[in-house]
C-alpha positions in Angstrom: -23.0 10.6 -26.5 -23.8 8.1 -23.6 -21.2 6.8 -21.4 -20.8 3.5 -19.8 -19.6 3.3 -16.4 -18.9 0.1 -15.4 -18.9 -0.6 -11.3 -16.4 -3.5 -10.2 -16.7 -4.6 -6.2 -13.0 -5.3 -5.6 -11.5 -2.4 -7.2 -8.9 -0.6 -5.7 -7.1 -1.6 -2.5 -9.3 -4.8 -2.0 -8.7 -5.5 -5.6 -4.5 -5.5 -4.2 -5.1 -8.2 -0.9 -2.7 -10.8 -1.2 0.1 -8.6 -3.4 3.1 -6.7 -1.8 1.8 -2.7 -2.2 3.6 0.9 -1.5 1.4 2.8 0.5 2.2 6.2 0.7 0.7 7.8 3.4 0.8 12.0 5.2 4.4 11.2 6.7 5.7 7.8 5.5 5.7 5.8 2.8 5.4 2.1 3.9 5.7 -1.4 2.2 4.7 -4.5 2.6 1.9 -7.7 1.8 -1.5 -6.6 1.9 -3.7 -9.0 3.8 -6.7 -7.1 5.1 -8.7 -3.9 4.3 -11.7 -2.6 6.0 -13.1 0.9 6.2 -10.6 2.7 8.6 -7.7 0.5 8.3 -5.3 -1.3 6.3 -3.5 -4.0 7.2 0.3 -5.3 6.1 2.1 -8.3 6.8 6.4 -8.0 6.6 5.8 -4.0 6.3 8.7 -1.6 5.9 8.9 2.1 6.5 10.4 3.5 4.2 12.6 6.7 4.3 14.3 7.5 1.1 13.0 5.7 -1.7 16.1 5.9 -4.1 15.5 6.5 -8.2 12.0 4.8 -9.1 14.3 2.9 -11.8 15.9 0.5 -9.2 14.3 -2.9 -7.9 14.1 -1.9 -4.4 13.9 0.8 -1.7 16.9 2.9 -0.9 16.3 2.9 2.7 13.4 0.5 4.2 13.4 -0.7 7.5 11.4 -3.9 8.6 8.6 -2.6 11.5 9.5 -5.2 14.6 6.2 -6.9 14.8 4.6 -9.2 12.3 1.7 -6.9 11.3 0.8 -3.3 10.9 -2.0 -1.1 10.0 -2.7 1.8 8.8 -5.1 4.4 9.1 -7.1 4.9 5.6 -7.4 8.6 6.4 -3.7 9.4 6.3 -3.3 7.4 2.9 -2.9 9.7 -0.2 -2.1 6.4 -3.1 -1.2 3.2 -3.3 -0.1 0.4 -5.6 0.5 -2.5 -6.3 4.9 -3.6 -6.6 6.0 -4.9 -9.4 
């Protein structure tokens, strides 16, 4: 049986730049409009931190508090997933 593996180059979070994402990181779980990614950082524009999410069936967070400046990054090595909000 062969198998095809097809590479893309903007797959995962560069594939998200531009879209509001859930980052869930070590400690946190933060929100917000992803506008950069390189290899140690993230970068969010608007992010939230979010500390209870609430049931994964309602529209929003439970408990997400705006971050007081206009950008924020995160560390890549403290991220364990990520997606993209619906």
């Amino acid at each position: 049986m062969q198998v095809m593996i097809e590479t893309k180059n903007e797959e995962g979070l560069k594939a998200l730049i531009g879209q509001e994402v859930s980052i869930w990181c070590m400690n946190y779980t933060y929100a917000g409009k992803l506008i950069g990614v390189n290899d140690t950082c993230v970068k969010l524009e608007g992010a939230k931190i979010v500390y209870e999410t609430g049931s994964f069936i309602d529209s929003g967070w439970k408990d997400a508090q705006s971050l007081p400046w206009s950008t924020h990054y995160i560390q890549c090595s403290a991220i364990e997933s990520f997606g993209g909000v619906k």
